[in-house]
C-alpha positions as a Markdown table, in Angstrom:
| # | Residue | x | y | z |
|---|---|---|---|---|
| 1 | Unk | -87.4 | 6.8 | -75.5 |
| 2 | Unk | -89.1 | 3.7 | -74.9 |
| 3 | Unk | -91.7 | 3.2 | -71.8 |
| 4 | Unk | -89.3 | 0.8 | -70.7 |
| 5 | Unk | -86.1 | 3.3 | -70.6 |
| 6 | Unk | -88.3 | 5.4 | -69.0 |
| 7 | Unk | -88.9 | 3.0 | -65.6 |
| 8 | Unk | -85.2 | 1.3 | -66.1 |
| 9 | Unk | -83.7 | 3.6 | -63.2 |
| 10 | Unk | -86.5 | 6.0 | -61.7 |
| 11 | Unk | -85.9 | 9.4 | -60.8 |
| 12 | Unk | -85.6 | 10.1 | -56.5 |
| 13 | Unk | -86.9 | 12.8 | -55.9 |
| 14 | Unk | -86.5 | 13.0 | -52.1 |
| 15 | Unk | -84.1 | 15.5 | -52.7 |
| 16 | Unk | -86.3 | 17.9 | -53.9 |
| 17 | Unk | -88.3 | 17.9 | -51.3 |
| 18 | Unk | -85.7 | 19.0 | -48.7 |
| 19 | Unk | -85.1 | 21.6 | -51.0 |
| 20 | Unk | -88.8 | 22.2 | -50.5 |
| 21 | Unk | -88.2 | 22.0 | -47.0 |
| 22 | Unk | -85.8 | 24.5 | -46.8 |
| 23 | Unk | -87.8 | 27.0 | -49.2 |
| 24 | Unk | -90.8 | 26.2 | -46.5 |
| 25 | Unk | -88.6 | 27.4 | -43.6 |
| 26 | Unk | -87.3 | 30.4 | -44.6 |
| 27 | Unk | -89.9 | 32.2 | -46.1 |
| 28 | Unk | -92.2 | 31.2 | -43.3 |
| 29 | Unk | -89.6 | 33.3 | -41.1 |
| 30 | Unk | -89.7 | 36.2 | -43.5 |
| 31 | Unk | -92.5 | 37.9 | -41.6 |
| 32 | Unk | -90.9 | 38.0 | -38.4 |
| 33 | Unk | -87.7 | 38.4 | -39.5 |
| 34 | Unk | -89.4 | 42.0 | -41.2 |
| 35 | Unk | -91.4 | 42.9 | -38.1 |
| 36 | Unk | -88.3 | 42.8 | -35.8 |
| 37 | Unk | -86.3 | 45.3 | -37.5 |
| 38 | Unk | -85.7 | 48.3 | -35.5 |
| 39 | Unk | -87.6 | 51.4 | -36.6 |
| 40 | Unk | -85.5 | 53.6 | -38.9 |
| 41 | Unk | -82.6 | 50.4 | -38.8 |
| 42 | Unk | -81.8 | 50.5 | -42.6 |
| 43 | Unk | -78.7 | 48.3 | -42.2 |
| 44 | Unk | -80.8 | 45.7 | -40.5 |
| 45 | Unk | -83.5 | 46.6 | -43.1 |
| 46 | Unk | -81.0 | 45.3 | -45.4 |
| 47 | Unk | -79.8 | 42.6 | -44.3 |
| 48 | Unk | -82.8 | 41.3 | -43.8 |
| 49 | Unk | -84.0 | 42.3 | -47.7 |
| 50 | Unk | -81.2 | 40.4 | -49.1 |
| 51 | Unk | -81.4 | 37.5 | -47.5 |
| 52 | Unk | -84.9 | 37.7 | -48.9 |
| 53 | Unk | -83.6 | 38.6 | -52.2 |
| 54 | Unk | -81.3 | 35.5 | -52.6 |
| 55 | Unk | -84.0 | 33.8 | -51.7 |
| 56 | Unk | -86.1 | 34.9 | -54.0 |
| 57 | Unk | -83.7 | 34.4 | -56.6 |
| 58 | Unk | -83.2 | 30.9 | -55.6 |
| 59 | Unk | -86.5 | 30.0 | -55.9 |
| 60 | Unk | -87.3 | 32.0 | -59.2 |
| 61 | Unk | -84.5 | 29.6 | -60.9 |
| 62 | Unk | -86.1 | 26.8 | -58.9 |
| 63 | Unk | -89.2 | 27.5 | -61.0 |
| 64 | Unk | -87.4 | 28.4 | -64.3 |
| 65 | Unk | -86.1 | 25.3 | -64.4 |
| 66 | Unk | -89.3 | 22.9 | -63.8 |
| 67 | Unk | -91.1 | 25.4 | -66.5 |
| 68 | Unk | -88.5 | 24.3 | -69.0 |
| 69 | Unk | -87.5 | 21.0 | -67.9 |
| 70 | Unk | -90.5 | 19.3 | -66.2 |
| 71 | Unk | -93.9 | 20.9 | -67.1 |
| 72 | Unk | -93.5 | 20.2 | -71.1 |
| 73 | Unk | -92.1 | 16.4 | -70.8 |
| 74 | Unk | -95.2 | 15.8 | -68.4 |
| 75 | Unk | -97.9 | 17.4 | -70.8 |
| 76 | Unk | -96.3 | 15.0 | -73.3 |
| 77 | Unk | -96.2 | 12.2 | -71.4 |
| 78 | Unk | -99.2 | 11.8 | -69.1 |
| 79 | Unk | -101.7 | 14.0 | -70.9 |
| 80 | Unk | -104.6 | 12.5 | -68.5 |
| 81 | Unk | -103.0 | 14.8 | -66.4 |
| 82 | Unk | -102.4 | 17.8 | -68.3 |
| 83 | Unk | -104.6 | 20.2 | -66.2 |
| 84 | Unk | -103.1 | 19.7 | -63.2 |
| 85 | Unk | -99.7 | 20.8 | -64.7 |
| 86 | Unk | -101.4 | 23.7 | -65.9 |
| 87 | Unk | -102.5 | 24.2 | -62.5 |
| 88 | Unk | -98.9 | 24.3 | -61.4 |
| 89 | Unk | -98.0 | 26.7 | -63.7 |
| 90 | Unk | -100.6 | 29.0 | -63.0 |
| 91 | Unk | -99.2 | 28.7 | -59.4 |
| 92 | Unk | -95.7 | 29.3 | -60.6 |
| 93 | Unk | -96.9 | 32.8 | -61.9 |
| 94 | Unk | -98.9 | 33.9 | -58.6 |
| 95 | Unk | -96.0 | 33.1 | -56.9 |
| 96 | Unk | -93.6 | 35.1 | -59.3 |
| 97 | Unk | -96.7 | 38.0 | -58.6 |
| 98 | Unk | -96.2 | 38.3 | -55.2 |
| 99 | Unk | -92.1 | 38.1 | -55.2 |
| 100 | Unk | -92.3 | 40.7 | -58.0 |
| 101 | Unk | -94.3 | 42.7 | -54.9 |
| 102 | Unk | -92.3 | 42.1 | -52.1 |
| 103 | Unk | -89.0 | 43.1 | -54.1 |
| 104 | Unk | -90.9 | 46.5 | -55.0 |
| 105 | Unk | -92.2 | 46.8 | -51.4 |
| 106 | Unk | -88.9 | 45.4 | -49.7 |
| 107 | Unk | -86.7 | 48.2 | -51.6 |
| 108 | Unk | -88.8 | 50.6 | -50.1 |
| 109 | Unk | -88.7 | 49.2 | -46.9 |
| 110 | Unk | -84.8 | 49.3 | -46.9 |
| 111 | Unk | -84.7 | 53.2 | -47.9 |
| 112 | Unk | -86.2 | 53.8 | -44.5 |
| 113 | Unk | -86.8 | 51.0 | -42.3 |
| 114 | Unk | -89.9 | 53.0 | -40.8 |
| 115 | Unk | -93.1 | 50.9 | -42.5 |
| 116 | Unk | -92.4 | 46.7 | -43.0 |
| 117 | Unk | -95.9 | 45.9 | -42.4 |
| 118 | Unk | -96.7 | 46.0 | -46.2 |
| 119 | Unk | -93.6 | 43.8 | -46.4 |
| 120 | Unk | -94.4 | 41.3 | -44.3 |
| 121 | Unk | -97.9 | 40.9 | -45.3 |
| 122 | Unk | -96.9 | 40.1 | -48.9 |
| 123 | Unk | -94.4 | 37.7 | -47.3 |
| 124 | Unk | -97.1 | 36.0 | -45.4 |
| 125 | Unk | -99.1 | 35.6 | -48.4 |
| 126 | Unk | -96.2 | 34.3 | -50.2 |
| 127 | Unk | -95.0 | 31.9 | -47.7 |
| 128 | Unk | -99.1 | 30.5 | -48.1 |
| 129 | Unk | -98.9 | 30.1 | -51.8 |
| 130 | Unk | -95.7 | 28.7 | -51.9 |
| 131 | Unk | -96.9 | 26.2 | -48.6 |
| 132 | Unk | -99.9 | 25.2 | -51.5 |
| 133 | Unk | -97.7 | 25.2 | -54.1 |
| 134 | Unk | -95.0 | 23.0 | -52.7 |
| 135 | Unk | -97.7 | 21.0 | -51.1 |
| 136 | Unk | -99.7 | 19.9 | -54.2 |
| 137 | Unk | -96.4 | 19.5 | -56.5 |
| 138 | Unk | -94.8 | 16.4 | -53.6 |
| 139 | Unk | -98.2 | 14.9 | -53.4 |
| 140 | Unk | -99.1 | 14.8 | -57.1 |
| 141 | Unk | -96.0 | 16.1 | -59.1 |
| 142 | Unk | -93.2 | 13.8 | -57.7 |
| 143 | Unk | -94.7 | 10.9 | -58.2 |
| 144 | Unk | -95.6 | 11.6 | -61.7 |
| 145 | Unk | -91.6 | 12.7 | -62.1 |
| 146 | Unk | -91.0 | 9.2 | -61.0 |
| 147 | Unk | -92.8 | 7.8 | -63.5 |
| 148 | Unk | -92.6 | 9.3 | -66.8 |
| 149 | Unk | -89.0 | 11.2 | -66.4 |
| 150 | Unk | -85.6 | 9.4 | -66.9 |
| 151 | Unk | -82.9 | 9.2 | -63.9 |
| 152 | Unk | -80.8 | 12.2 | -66.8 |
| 153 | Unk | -83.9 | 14.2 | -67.2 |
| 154 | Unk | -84.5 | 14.6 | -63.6 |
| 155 | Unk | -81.2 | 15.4 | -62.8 |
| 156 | Unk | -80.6 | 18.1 | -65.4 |
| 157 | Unk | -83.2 | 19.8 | -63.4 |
| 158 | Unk | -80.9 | 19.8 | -59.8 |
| 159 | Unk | -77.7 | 20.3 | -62.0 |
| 160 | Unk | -79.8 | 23.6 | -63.1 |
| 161 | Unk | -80.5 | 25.0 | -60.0 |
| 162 | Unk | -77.2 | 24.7 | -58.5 |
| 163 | Unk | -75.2 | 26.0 | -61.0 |
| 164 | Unk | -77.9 | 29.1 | -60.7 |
| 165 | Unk | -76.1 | 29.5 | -57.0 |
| 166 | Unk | -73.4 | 32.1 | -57.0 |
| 167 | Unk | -70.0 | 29.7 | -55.8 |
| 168 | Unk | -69.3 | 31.9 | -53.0 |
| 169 | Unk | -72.9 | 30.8 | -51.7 |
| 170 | Unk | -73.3 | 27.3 | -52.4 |
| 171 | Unk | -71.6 | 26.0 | -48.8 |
| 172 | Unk | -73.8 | 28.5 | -47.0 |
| 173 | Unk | -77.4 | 27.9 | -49.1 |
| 174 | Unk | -76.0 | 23.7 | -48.1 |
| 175 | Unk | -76.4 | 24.6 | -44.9 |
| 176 | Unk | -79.7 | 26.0 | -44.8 |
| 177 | Unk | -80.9 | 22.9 | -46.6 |
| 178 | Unk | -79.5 | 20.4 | -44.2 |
| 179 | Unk | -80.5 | 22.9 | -41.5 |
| 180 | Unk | -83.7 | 21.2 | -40.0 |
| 181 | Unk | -83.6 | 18.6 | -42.8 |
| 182 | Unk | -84.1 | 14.9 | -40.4 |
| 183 | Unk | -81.0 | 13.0 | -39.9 |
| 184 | Unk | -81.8 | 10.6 | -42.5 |
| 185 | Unk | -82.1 | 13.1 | -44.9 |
| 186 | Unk | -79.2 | 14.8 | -44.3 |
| 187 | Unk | -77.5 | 11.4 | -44.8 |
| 188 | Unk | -79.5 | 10.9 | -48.2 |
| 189 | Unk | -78.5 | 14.3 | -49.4 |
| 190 | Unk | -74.6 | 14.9 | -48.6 |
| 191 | Unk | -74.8 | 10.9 | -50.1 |
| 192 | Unk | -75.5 | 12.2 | -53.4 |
| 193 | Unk | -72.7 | 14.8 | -53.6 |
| 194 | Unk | -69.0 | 14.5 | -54.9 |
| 195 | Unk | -66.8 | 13.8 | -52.1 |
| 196 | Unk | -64.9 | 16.9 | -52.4 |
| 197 | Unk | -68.4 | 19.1 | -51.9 |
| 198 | Unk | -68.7 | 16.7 | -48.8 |
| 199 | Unk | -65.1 | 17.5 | -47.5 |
| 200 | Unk | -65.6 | 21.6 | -48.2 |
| 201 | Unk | -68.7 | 21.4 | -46.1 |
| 202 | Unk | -67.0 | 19.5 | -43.6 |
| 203 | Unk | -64.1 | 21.8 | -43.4 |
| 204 | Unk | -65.7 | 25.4 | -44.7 |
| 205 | Unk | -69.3 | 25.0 | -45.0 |
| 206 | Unk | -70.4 | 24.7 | -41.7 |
| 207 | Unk | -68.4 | 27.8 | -40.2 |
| 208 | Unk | -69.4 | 29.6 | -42.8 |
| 209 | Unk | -73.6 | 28.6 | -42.5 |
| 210 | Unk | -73.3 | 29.4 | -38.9 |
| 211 | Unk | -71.9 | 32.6 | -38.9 |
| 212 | Unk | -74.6 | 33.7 | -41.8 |
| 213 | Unk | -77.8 | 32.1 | -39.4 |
| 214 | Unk | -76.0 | 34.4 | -36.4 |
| 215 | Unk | -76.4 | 37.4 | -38.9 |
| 216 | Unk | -79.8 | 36.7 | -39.9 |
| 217 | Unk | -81.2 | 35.2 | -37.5 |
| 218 | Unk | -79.8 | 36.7 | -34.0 |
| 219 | Unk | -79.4 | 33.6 | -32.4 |
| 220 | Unk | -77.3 | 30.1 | -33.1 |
| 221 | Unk | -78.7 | 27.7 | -35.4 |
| 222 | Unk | -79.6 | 24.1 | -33.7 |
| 223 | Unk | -76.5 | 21.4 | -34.1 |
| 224 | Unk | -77.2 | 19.1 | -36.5 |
């Protein structure tokens, strides 16, 4: 691959950071969402859980993916830079740390629903290192991405983390991205997908995003 090839058609990677967006969000809510449950409400306990636990797994594949598909073509490509990709990955495995804790802690939590304090804690701490994380990677990462990574390269990476997304979810985890996402990004994003996604989430997605926010969150999601 040439340097030219390389800059022919740049990578934009606006999208990921509506992803990031939506990873921002929901884990920020985590806390609270763990501090409401009822004392001894080990349904609510668990619904709560797994909604933490999908998005967990979400963003562990999110991460998977730029450890295999970004990290290595940048330390080839702009060694200059090479420490703060190792600074990224380091950041990768603190985060992996604390989800690692909160699954062990939020398994507990949904035996008895009586102690989510420990929980919640991790999740704030998680929700701060991911906030960091997420933070550094747009201001110095993306631009980097833009640079040195092919228009195929970068998209392998989406292409990876969607087909991680169990089919039965994809509408719903759509929703939760475009779900405070600005209206111009909403109109970048549904842009880039096949028409037929766009008609499912027209017809199916939305229904079925709203009923999911009702369950998790209590309360109707703003129209958008």
């Amino acid at each position: 691959m040439t340097t030219s090839t390389a800059h022919t058609v740049r990578p934009d990677t606006r999208e990921m950071v509506v992803v990031h967006d939506c990873f921002r969000r929901q884990f920020a809510a985590l806390p609270a969402l763990v501090r409401g449950v009822p004392a001894g409400d080990t349904a609510r306990a668990g619904e709560v859980v797994t909604f933490f636990a999908e998005l967990a797994t979400a963003l562990h594949h999110h991460h998977t993916s730029e450890d295999d598909l970004l990290w290595p073509k940048l330390l080839d490509r702009a060694p200059t830079d090479a420490a703060l990709v190792l600074r990224m990955e380091e950041q990768h495995e603190r985060i992996s740390e604390l989800l690692s804790r909160a699954q062990s802690q939020g398994a507990a939590f949904t035996a008895d629903a009586v102690d989510g304090e420990p929980l919640a804690k991790t999740l704030t701490a998680l929700s701060a290192a991911l906030d960091e994380h997420l933070g550094e990677e747009e201001q110095r990462i993306l631009p980097m991405a833009e640079q040195f990574m092919t228009l195929a390269e970068w998209q392998e990476i989406g292409d990876r983390g969607r087909a991680s997304i169990p089919k039965d979810r994809l509408l719903v985890f759509l929703g939760f991205i475009l779900h405070g996402a600005t209206p111009e990004e909403r109109r970048m994003f549904l842009s880039e997908m096949p028409f037929a996604a766009r008609m499912a989430w027209s017809i199916l997605g939305r229904r079925a995003f709203r009923k999911d926010y009702r369950r998790i969150y209590g309360t109707e999601p703003a129209a958008f």
